[in-house]
BASE-225651 format. One record per residue (C-alpha): residue number from 1; residue in one letter; z, y, x. Coordinates in Angstrom, 1 decimal. Layout:
REM residues N
PT,resi,resn,c3,c2,c1
PT,NUM,A,Z,Y,X .
...
***
This chain:
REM residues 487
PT,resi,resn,c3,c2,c1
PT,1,X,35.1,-6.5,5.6 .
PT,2,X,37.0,-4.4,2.7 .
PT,3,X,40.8,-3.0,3.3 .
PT,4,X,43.2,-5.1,0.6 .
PT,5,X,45.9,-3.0,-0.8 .
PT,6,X,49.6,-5.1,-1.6 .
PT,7,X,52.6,-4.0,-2.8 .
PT,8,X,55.7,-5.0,-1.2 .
PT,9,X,57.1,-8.7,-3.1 .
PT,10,X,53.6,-9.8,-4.1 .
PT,11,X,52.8,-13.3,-3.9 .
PT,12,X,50.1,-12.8,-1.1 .
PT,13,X,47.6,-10.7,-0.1 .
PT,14,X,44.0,-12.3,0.9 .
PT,15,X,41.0,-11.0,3.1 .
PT,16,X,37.4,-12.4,3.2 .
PT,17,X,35.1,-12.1,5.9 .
PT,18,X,31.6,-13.0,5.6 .
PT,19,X,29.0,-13.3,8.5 .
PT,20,X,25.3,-14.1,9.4 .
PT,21,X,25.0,-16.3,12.5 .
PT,22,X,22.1,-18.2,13.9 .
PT,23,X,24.0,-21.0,14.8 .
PT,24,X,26.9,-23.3,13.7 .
PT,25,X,30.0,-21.3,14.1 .
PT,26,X,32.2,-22.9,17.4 .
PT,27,X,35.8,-20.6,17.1 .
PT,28,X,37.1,-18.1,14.6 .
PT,29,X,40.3,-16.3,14.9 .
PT,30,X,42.4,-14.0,13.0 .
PT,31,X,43.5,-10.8,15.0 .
PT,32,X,46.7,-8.2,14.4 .
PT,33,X,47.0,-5.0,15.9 .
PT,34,X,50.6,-4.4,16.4 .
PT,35,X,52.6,-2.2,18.5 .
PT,36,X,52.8,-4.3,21.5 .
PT,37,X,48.9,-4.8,21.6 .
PT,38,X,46.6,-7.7,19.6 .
PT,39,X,48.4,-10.6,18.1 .
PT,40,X,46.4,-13.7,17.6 .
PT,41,X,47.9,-15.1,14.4 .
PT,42,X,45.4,-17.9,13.6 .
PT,43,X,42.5,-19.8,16.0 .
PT,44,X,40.3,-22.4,15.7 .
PT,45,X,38.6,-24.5,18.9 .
PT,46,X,36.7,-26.9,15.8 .
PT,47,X,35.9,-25.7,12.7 .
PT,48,X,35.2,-29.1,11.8 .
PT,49,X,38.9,-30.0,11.7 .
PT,50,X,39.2,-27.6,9.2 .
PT,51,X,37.0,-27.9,5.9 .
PT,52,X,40.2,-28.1,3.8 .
PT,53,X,43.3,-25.4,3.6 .
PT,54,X,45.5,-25.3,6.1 .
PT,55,X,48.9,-23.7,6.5 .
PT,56,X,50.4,-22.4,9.2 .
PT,57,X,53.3,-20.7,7.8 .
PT,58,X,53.1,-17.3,7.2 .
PT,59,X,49.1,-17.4,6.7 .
PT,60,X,46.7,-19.7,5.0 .
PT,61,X,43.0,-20.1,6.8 .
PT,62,X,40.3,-21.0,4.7 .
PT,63,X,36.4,-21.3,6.4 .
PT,64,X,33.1,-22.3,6.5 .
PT,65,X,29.9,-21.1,7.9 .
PT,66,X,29.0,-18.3,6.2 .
PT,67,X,32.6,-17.2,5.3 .
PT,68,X,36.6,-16.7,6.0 .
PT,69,X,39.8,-16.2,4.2 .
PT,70,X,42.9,-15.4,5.6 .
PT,71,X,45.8,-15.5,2.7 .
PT,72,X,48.6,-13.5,3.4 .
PT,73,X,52.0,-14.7,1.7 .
PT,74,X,55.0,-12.9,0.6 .
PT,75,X,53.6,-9.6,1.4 .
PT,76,X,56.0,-7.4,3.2 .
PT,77,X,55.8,-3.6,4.3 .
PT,78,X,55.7,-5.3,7.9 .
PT,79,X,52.2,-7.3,7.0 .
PT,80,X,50.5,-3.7,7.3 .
PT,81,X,48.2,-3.1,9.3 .
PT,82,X,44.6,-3.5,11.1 .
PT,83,X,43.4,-7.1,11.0 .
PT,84,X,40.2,-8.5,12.5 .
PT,85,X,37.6,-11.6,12.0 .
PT,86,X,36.2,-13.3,15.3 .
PT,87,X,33.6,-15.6,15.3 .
PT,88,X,32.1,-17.1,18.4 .
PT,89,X,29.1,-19.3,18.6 .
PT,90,X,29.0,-21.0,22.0 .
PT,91,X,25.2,-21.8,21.6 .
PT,92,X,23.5,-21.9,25.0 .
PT,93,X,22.1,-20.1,27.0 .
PT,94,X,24.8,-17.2,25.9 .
PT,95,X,27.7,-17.3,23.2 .
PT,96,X,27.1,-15.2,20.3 .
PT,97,X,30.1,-13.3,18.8 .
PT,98,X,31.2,-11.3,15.5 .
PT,99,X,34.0,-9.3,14.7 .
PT,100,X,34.8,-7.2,11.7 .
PT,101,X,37.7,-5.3,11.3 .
PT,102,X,39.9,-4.4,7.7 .
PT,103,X,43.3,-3.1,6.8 .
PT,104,X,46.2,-4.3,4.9 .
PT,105,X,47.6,-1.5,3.0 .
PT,106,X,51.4,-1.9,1.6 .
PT,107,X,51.8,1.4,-0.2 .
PT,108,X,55.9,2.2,0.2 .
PT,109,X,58.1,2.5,-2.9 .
PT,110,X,59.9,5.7,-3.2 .
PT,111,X,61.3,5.7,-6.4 .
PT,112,X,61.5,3.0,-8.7 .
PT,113,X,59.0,-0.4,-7.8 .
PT,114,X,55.6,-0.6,-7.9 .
PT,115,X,56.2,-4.6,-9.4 .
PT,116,X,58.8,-4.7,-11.2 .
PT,117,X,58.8,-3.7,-14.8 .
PT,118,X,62.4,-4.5,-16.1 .
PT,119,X,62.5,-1.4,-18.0 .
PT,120,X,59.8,1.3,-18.5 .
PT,121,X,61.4,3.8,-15.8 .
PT,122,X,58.9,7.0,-15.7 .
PT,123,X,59.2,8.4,-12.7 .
PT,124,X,56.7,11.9,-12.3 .
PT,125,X,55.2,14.6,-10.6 .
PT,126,X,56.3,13.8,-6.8 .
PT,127,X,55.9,16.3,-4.1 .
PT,128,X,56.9,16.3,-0.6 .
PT,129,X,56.7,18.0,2.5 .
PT,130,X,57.6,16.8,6.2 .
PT,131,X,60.4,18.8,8.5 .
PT,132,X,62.5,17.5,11.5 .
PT,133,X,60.7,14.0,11.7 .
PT,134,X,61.7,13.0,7.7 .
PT,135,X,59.8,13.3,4.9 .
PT,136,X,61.1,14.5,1.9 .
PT,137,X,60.1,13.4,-1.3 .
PT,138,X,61.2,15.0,-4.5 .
PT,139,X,60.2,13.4,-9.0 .
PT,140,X,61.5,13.9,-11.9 .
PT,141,X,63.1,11.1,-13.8 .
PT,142,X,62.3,11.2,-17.4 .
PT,143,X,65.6,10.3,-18.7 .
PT,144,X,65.4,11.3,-22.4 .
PT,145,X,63.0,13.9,-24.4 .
PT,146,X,65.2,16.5,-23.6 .
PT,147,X,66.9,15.2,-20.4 .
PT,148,X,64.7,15.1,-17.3 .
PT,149,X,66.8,14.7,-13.4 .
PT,150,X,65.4,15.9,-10.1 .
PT,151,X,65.4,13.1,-7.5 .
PT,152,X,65.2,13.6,-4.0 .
PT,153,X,64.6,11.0,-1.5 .
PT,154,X,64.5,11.3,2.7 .
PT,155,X,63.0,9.1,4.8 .
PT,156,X,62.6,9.0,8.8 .
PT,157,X,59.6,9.2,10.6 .
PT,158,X,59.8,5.8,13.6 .
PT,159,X,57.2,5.1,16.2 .
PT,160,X,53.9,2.9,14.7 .
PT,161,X,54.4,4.2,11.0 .
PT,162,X,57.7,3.2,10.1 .
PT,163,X,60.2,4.8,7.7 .
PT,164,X,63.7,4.9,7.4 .
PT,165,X,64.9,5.6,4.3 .
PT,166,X,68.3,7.1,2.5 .
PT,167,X,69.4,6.4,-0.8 .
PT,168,X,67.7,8.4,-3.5 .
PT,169,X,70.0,11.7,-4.5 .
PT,170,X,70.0,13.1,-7.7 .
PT,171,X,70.4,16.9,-6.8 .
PT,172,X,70.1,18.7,-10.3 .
PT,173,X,71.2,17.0,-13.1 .
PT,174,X,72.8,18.3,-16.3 .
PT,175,X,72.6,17.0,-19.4 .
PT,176,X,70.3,18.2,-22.6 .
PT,177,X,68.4,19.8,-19.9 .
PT,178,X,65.2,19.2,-18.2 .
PT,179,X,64.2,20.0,-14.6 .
PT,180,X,60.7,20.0,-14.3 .
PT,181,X,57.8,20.9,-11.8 .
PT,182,X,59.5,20.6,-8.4 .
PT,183,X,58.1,22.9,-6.1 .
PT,184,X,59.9,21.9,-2.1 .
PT,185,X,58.6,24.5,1.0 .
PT,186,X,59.7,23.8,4.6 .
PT,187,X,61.3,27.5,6.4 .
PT,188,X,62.0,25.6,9.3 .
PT,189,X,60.1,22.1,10.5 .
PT,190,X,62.1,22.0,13.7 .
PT,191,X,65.5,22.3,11.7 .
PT,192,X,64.5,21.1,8.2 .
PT,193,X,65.3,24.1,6.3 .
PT,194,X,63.8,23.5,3.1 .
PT,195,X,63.9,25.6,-0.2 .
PT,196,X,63.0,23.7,-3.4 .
PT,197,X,62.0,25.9,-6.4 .
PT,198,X,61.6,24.1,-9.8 .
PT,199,X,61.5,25.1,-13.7 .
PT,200,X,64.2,24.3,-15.8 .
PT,201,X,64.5,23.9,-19.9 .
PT,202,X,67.5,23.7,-22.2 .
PT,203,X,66.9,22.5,-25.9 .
PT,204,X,68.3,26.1,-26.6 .
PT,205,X,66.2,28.1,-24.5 .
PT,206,X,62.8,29.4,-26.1 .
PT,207,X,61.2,29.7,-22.3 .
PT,208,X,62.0,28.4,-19.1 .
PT,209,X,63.2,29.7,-16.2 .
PT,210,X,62.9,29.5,-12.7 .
PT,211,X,66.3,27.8,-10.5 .
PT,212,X,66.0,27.5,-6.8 .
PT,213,X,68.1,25.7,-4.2 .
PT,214,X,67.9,24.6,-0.5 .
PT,215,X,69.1,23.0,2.5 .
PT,216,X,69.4,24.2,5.8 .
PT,217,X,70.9,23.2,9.3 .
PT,218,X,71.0,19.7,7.9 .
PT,219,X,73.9,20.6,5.4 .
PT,220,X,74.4,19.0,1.8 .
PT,221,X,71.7,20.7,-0.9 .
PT,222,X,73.4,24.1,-2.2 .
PT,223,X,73.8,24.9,-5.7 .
PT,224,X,71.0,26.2,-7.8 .
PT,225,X,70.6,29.9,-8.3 .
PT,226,X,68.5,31.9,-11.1 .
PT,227,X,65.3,33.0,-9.2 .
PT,228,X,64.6,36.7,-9.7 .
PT,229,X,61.2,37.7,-10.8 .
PT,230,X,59.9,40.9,-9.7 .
PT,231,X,57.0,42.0,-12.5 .
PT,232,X,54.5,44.7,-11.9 .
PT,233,X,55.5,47.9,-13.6 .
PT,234,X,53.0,47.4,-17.0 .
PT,235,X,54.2,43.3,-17.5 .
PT,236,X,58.1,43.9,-17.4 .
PT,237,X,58.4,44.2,-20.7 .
PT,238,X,57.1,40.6,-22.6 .
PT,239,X,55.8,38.4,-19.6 .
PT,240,X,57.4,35.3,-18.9 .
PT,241,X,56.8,32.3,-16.6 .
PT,242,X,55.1,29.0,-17.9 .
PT,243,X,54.9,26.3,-15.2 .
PT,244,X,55.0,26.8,-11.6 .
PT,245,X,53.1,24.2,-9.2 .
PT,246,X,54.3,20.8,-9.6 .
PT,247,X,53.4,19.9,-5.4 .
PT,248,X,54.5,21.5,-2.6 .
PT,249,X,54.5,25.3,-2.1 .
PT,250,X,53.5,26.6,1.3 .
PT,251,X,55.5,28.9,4.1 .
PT,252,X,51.8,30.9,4.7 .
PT,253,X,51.4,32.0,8.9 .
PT,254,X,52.9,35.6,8.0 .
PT,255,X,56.3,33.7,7.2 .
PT,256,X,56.2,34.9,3.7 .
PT,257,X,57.3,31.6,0.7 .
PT,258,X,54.1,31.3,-1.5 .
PT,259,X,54.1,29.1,-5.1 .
PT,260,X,51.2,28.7,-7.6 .
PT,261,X,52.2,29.0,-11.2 .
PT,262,X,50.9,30.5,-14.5 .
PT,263,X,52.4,33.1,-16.9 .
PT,264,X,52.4,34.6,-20.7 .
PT,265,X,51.5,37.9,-21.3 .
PT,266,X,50.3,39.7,-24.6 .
PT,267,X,50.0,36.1,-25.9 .
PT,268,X,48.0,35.0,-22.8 .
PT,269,X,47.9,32.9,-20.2 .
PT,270,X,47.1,33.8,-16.8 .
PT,271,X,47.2,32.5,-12.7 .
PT,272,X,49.4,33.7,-10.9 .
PT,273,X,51.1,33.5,-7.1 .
PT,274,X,54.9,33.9,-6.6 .
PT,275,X,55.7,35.8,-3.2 .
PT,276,X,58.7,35.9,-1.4 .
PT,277,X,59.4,37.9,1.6 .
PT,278,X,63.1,37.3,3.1 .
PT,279,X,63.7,33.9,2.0 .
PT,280,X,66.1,34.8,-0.9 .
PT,281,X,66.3,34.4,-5.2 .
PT,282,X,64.0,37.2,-5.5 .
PT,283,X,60.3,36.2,-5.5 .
PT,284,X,56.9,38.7,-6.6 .
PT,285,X,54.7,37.9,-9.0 .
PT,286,X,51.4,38.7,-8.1 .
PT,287,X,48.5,38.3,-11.1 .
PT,288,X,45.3,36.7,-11.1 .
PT,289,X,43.5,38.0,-13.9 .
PT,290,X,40.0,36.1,-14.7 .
PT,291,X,37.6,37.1,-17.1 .
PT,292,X,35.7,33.8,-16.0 .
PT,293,X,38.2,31.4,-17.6 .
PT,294,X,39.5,31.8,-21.5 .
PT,295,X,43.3,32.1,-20.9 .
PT,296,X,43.5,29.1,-23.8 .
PT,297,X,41.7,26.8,-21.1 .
PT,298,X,44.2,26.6,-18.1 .
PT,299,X,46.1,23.2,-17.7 .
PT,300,X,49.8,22.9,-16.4 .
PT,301,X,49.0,22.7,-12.8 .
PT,302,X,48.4,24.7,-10.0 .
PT,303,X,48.2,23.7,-5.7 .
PT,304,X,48.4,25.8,-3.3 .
PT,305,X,46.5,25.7,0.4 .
PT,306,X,46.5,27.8,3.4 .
PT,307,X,43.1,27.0,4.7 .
PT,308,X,42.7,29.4,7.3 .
PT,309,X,44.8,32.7,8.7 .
PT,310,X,45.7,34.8,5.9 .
PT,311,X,43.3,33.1,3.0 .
PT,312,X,44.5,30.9,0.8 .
PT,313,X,43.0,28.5,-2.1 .
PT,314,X,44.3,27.3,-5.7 .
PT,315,X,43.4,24.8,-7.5 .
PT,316,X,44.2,24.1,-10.9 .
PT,317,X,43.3,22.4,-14.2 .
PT,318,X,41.7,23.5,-16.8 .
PT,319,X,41.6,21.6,-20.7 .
PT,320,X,38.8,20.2,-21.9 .
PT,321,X,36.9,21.1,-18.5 .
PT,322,X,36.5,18.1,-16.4 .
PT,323,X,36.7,19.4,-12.9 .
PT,324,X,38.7,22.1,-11.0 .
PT,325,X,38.9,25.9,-11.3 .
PT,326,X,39.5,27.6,-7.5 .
PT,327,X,40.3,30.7,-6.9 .
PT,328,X,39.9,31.7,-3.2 .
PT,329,X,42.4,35.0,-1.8 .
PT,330,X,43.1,36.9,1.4 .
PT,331,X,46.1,38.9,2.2 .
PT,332,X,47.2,41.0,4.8 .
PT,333,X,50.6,42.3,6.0 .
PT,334,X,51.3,45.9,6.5 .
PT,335,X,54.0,47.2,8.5 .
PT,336,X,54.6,50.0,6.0 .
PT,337,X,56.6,49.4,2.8 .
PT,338,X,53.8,49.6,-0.2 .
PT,339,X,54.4,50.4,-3.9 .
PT,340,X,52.3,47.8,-5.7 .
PT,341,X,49.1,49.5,-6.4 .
PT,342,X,45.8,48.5,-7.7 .
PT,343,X,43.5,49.2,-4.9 .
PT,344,X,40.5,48.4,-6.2 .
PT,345,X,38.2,46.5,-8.9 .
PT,346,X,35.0,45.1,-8.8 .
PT,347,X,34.3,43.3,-11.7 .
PT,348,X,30.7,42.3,-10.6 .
PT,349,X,32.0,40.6,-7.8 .
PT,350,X,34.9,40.1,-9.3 .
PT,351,X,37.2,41.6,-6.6 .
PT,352,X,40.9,43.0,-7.7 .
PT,353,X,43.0,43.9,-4.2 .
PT,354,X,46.5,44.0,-5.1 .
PT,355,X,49.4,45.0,-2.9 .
PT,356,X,52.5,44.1,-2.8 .
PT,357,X,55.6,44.8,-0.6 .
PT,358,X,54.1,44.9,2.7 .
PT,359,X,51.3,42.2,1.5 .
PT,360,X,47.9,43.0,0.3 .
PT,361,X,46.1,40.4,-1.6 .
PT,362,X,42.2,40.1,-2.7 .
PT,363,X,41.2,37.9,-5.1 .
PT,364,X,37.9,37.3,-3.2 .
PT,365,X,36.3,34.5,-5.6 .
PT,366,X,36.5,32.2,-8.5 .
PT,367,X,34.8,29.4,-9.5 .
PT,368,X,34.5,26.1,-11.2 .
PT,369,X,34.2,23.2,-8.7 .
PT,370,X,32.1,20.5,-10.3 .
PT,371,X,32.4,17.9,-7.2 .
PT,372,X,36.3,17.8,-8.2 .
PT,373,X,35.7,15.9,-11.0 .
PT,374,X,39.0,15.0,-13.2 .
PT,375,X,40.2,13.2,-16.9 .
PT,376,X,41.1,15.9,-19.6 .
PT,377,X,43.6,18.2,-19.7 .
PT,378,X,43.7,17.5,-16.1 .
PT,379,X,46.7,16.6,-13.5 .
PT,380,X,48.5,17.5,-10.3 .
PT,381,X,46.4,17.0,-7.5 .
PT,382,X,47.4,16.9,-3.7 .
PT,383,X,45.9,19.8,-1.3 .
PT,384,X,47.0,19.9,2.1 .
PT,385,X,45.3,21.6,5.6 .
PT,386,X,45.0,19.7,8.5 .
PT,387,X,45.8,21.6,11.7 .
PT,388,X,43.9,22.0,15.2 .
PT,389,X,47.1,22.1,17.4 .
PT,390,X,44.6,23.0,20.6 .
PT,391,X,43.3,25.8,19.4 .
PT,392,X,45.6,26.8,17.0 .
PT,393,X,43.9,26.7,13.7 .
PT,394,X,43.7,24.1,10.5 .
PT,395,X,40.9,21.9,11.1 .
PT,396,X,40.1,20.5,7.8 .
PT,397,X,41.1,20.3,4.2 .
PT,398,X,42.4,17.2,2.2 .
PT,399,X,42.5,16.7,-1.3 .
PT,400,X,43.3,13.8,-3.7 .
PT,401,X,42.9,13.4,-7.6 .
PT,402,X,41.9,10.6,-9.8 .
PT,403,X,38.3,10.8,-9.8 .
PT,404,X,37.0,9.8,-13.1 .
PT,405,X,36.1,12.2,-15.6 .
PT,406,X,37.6,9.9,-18.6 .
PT,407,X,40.8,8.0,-17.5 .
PT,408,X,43.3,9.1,-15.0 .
PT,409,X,42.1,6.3,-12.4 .
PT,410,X,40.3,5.6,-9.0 .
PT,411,X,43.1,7.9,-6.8 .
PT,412,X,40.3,8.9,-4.3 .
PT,413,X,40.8,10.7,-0.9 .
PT,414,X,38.2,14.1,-0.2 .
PT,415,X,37.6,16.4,2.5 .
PT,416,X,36.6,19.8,3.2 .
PT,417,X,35.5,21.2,6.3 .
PT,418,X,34.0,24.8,5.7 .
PT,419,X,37.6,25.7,3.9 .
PT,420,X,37.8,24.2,0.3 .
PT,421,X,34.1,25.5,-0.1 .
PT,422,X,31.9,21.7,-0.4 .
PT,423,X,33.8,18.5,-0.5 .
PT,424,X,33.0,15.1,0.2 .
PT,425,X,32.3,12.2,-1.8 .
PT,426,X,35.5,10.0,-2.2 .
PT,427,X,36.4,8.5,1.0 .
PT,428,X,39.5,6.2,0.2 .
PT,429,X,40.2,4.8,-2.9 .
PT,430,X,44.4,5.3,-2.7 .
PT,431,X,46.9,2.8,-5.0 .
PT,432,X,45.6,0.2,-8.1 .
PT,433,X,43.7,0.8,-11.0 .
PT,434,X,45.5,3.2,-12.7 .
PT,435,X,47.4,6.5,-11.0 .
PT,436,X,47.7,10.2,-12.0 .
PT,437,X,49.7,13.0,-10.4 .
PT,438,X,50.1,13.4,-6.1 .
PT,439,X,50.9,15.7,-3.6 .
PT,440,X,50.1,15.2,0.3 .
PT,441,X,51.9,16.1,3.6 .
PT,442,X,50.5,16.2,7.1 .
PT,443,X,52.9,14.7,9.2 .
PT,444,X,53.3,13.9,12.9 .
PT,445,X,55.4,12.1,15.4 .
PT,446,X,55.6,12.1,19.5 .
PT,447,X,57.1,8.5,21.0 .
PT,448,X,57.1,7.2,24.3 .
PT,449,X,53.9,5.0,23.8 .
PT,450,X,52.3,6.8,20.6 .
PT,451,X,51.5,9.7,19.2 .
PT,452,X,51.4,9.2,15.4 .
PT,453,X,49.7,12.5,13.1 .
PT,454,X,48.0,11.8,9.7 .
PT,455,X,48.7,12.5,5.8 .
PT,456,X,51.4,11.0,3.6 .
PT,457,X,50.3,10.7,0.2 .
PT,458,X,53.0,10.5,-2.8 .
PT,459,X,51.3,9.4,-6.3 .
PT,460,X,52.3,8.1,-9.4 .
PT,461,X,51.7,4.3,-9.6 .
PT,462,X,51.4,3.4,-13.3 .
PT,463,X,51.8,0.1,-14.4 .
PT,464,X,51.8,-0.9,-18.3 .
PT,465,X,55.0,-2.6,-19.9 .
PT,466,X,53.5,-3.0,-23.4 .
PT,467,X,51.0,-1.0,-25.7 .
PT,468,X,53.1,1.9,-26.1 .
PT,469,X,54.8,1.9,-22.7 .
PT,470,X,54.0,2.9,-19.4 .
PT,471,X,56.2,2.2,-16.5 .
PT,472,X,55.7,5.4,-14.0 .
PT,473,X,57.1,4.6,-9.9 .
PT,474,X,56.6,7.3,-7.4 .
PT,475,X,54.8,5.4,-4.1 .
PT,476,X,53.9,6.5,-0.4 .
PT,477,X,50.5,5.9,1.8 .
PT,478,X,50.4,6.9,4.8 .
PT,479,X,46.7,7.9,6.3 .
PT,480,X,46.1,7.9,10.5 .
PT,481,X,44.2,10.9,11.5 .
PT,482,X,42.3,8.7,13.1 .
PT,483,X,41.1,7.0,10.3 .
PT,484,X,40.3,10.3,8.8 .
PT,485,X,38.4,12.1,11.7 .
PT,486,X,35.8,8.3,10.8 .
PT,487,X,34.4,10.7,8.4 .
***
């Protein structure tokens, strides 16, 4: 029996069963897991008495031998959920049973609405990351060509799945000016320190520049300071910053603040990783020159991913490509202050061991990932690690992008078990038809009678207003680890 995906306000929402019995079917119910065990919300004795539609409320049963319907109405966030067929044939000498089992998906609306289309909002680029039982969900709202906001949303974490959420909270706005590329990174889960780095453009400004601002010990959002770039020695002079992220940066096991990005140099454009080491404006830009890629080729996106004690992956686009550059690097920290030095080069194995401030990093490996298939010029993607609480290590790697190598569609769910080396095939299709840019959060939450971990995915739900209009909302789905350890 397939999963059905509704959004919240839809008219109904309508599963089909089909089975194969050997006998006339006697009983068939419809079966809700909720929180305070199974809930039998519709059950025959005589299918006989039922060969036309019948209401019973809330649902709408429809049956016959071979088949079931069960029409949901005025789909709700509540309606989520795991439902389940059950047949029973009472033939003698022993009855003869069938159950099948589906969920209802309502994905959550962050910001704006997955149905309504009043006006073509465009809501994009989300990212979010999970501290002190809330989720934090960050977009840009395209305002204007030259007028972009930076939205933040927080949301609570209840028992079974549940979210509380706050008003949306515009925390940088200004006007003739975009903010773009929000890049959030938890310091503290416990307290919900988080530091949100982003890129900001003025009509007057001929390059961007990097603003960061946080929040910590549950206080209001500070205001935004100029983030200091430390350059190596030979690139102080000309480089500049393009685009950093968009998608959550990571706080790596050293405690050390780590962002993906991309820079100009001598009229090219390479990878690069931002370091920072106390937690202040001033961050290190560490290089990741390639002779693999053409500089020309590189996309505006770049993910992060701690997939193991001290190695990290990136991911990012490339144009005209059709799947996913990675680049693979280790790092260590010294307890000795280092100049940054080239240690040494490779460039058969293409090895280059930089180090930097007390951190030494090794681009290790680099390659094209043709299982990561994606639409040209490519689009944020959501990479997240999955821990092992018991023995203290990630377990497994999840990744989402529209899969389709010609429209940005088919928001499919992958996962990596030998750190972001081989992927699976696509094991959840996530949202509608048509969706583009996410970011993913593992999340988890302790209560009384469950214990709740999984994945929150944030995408961009796209629905079209007219020809020349698409109207962008920013959605969640959340994703039980038990449904992902099924695979």
């Amino acid at each position: 029996m397939p999963n059905v995906l509704a959004f919240e306000g839809e008219k109904s929402a309508t599963f089909k069963c089909d089975y194969r019995l050997k006998s006339n079917v006697d009983i068939q119910r419809w079966i809700k897991k909720t929180s305070k065990g199974n809930q039998v919300i519709y059950t025959s004795e005589n299918l006989e008495k039922f060969k036309t539609k019948t209401e019973v409320q809330k649902y709408e049963a429809d049956f016959d031998q071979k088949s079931a319907q069960l029409k949901i109405n005025q789909v709700e966030v509540a309606d989520a959920g795991v439902y389940s067929c059950e047949v029973v044939s009472k033939k003698l000498p022993t009855n003869t049973q069938r159950k099948k089992f589906a969920n209802l998906v309502v994905p959550l609306d962050v910001f704006g609405s997955a149905l309504v289309r009043e006006k073509p909002h465009v809501y994009r680029h989300p990212a979010v990351v999970f501290a002190d039982m809330h989720f934090f969900v960050f977009c840009e709202e395209q305002v204007a060509e030259n007028y972009t906001k930076g939205l933040l949303r927080r949301g609570k974490l209840k028992e079974h799945s549940r979210i509380e959420w706050e008003p949306e909270q515009p925390i940088l706005d200004m006007k003739n000016t975009r903010f773009e590329n929000l890049v959030p990174i938890v310091v503290d889960e416990k307290k919900g320190d988080v530091i949100l780095v982003c890129v900001e453009r003025t009509a007057q400004q001929d390059c961007c520049k990097l603003v960061q601002l946080s929040s910590t010990d549950k206080k209001p959002w500070s205001g935004k300071a100029d983030v200091n770039l430390k350059w190596p020695e030979d690139m102080q002079n000309g480089a500049e910053i393009c685009f950093i992220g968009p998608g959550h940066g990571l706080c790596l096991q050293s405690g050390h603040l780590a962002v993906a990005g991309f820079f100009k140099f001598s009229e090219h454009v390479h990878l690069c990783m931002l370091i920072s080491e106390n937690k202040s404006e001033t961050w290190e830009v560490v290089p990741i020159i390639s002779s693999i890629i053409d500089s020309a080729s590189f996309g505006n996106h770049a993910q992060i991913v701690e997939y193991a004690k001290n190695q990290v992956c990136i991911t990012c686009s490339l144009a005209n490509c059709q799947q996913r550059f990675n680049v693979f690097l280790k790092y260590k920290v010294y307890k000795d202050k280092l100049e940054p030095t080239l240690i040494k080069a490779n460039p058969e194995c293409q090895i280059v061991e930089y180090a930097k401030n007390q951190v030494c990093i090794t681009t290790s490996l680099r390659k094209l990932e043709p299982t990561l298939i994606e639409a040209n010029p490519g689009c944020q993607v959501g990479i997240v690690s999955i821990p092992d609480e018991k023995k203290g290590r990630f377990n497994f790697v999840a990744f989402t992008n529209p899969a389709d190598k010609s429209h940005f569609k088919d928001l499919s769910v992958r996962l990596s078990k030998d750190g972001c080396e081989t992927w699976t095939d696509p094991l959840y299709t996530l949202g509608r038809k048509f969706a583009k840019s996410s970011d993913l959060a593992y999340y988890k939450v302790k209560g009384f009678f469950t214990d709740d971990k999984g994945i929150a995915c944030v995408y961009e739900n796209i629905n079209a207003t007219d020809m020349n209009n698409n109207c962008y909302s920013i959605v969640m789905q959340l994703i039980s680890l038990d449904e992902i350890k099924k695979h």
